[in-house]
N, C-alpha and C positions, 0 to 999 in steps of 0.2 A: 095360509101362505104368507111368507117373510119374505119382503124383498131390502135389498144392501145397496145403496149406492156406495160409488166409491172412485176418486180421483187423486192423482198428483198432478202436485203444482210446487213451482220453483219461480221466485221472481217474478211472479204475475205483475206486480208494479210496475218494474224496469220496462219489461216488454207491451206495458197495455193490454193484460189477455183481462176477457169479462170472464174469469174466474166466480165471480160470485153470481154473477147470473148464469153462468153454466149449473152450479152447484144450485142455485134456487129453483130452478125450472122444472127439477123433478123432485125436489124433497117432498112435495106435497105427497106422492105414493111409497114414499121411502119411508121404511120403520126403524133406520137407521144411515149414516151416511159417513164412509172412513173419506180423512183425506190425507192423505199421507204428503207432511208440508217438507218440501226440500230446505237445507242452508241455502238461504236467502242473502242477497245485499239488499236487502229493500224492506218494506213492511207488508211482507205476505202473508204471516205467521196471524199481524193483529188483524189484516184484512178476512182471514179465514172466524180468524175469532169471531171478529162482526158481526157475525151469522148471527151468532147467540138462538142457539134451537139445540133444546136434547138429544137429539138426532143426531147429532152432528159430534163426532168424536175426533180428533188431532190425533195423529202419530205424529214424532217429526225424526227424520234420518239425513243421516251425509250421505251426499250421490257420491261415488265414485267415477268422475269423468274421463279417467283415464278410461274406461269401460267402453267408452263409445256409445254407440248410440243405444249400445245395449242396455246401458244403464236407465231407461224409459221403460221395459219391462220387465226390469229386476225391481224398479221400485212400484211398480205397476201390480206387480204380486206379492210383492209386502203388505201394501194397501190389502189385494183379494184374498191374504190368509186372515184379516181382522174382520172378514164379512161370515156374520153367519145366518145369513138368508135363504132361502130356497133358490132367489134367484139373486144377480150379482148385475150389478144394473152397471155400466163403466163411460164415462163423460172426460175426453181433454180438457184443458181449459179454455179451448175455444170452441168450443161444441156444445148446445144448447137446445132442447127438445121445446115443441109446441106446446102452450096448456090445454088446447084441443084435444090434441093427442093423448091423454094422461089416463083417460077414465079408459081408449080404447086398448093401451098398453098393458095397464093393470088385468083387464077383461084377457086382454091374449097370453098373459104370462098365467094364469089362470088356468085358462083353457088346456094350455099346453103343459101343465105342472105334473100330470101322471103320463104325458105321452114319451114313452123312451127315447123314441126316434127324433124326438128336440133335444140336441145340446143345445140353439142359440136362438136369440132371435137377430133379422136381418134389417137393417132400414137403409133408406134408396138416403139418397145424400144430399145437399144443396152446398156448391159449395162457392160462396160469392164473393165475389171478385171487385176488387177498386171503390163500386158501390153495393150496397146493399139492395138494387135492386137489379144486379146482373149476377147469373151465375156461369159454371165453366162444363164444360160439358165433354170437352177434347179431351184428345189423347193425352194418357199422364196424369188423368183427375178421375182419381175411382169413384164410380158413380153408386155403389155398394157394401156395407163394411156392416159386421156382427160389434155389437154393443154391450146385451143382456147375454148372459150367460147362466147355464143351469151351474151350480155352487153346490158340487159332489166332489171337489180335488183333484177332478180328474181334466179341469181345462187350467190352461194359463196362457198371459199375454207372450207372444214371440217378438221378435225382432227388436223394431223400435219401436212397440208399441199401439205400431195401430190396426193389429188383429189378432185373435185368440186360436189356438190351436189344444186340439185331443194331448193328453200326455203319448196314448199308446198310439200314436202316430196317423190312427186311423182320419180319414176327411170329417171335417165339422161339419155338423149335422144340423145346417141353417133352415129355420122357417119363417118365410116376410113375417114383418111385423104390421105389414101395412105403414107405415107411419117414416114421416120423413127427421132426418137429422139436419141440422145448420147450422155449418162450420160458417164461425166468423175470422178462418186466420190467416186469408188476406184482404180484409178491409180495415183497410189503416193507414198514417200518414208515411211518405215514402222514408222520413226520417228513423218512426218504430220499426217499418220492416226492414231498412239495414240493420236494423240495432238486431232482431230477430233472427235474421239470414245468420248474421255474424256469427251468433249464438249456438242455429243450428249448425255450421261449416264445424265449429271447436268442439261438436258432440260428436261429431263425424259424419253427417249428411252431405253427401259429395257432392250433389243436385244445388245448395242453397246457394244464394244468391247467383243466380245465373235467369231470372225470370226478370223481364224490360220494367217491370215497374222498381224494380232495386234501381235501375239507370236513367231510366226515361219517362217515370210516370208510369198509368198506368196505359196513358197510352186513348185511342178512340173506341171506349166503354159499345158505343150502338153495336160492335162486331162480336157482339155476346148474347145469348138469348137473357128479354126483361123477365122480371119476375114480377107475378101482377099478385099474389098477395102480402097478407098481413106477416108481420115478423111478432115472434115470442112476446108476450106484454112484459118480460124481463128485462127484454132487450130495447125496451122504448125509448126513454132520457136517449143511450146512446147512438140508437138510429135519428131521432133528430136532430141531435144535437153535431151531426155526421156536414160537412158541407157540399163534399163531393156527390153525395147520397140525394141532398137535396135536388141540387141541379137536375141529375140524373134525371131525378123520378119526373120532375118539372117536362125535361125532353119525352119522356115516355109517354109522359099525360099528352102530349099532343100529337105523336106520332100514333099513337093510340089508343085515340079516345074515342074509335069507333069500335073498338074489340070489345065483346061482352065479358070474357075473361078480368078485364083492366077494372070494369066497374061492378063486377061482383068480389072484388077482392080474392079472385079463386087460387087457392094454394095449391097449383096447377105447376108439373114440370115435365118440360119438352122432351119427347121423346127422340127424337132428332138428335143423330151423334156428327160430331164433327170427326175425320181419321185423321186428318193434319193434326198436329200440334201447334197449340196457336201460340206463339211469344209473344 
């Protein structure tokens, strides 16, 4: 069994995306890893280079912006024509898998390598918010998204990117992965996420900047469910080094520090949905 990572990235610098800890988190099951680097204004091109691991192959192309937002899974699949893996492993550059998780993912892309009825595999989401130890869980924030994909030519990225569809039109044929994903992209200072919002508004994403922490902050963090585990050891330097994150967690520790949850570090998430949309 061959498994492909495989990502784009544009600007990672300008915007603060942890691009290289998205990209490190799974190399370790990857027999190879495309990343197809956008025209940059910034040094994303020698950031990738960084890597420095055989694994690790560069395409680099001109996005066509006038494309909209489509242009995220045109280049999305330039990246997935250079994979020739069994399976097609696919990561934003703020998306960043557990080392935990690695051996049980390898084990299920596996398992599931002669079953027809897998095009994909599924993972539940984290997707945290302001700090690193709050996630979102309302309305407006998909709690589910297909990642790995079986690498027959018969799936590609749609839309903007952030989900796979059959060429013959048929429904993707998702199986859990068991294993959770963790979007880091919006924890960050309110300055980068203008800079971000802006970015996304000029691709065409008609939603960007219209969420209170582009205006106000992010606003009173407690009205979010805590997150009482560990984050990715990729992600370490940046979650401490995080200030907002600190505090947080400081308030969490004391509001609970009688949960057994808090002091087993359980990489635990609430099944509790909010229907409001929270701003």
């Amino acid at each position: 069994m061959k498994i492909s990572g495989f990502t784009i990235v544009r600007n990672a610098v300008k915007f603060n995306y942890p691009a290289l800890a998205s990209i490190r988190s799974i190399l370790p099951i990857c027999d190879e890893f495309i990343v197809n680097v956008g025209d940059s204004e910034d040094a994303t091109l020698e950031l990738i280079r960084s890597i420095n691991s055989s694994k690790v192959r560069i395409i680099e192309n001109r996005w066509d912006m006038g494309k909209g937002s489509q242009v995220l899974s045109e280049q999305t699949n330039l990246a997935l024509k250079e994979c020739s893996g069994d399976w097609a492993f696919y990561l934003q550059g703020d998306e960043v898998i557990h080392e935990a998780d690695l051996y049980k993912l390898k084990l299920r892309m596996y398992h599931c390598l002669e079953r027809k009825d897998v095009d994909a595999l599924r993972f539940k989401w984290f997707h945290f918010y302001g700090s690193f130890w709050r996630y979102r869980i309302d309305s407006g924030w998909y709690q589910k998204q297909d990642r790995i994909i079986r690498n027959n030519g018969q799936i590609v990225s749609c839309g903007d990117a952030f989900n796979f569809g059959r060429c013959d039109g048929a429904p993707l044929r998702a199986h859990p992965s068991g294993c959770f994903l963790y979007h880091y992209g919006w924890v960050n200072s309110k300055e980068d996420m203008h800079k971000r919002c802006a970015n996304a508004a000029a691709i065409g994403f008609a939603d960007a900047g219209k969420n209170s922490s582009m205006t106000q902050g992010y606003g009173n963090l407690g009205r979010f469910p805590a997150y009482f585990g560990t984050h990715p050891a990729v992600m370490k330097e940046i979650v401490e080094g995080h200030r907002l994150s600190r505090e947080d967690f400081a308030a969490i520790r004391r509001s609970s520090w009688w949960n057994p949850f808090f002091w087993m570090r359980l990489r635990h998430k609430t099944g509790r949905r909010v229907k409001e949309r929270i701003i």
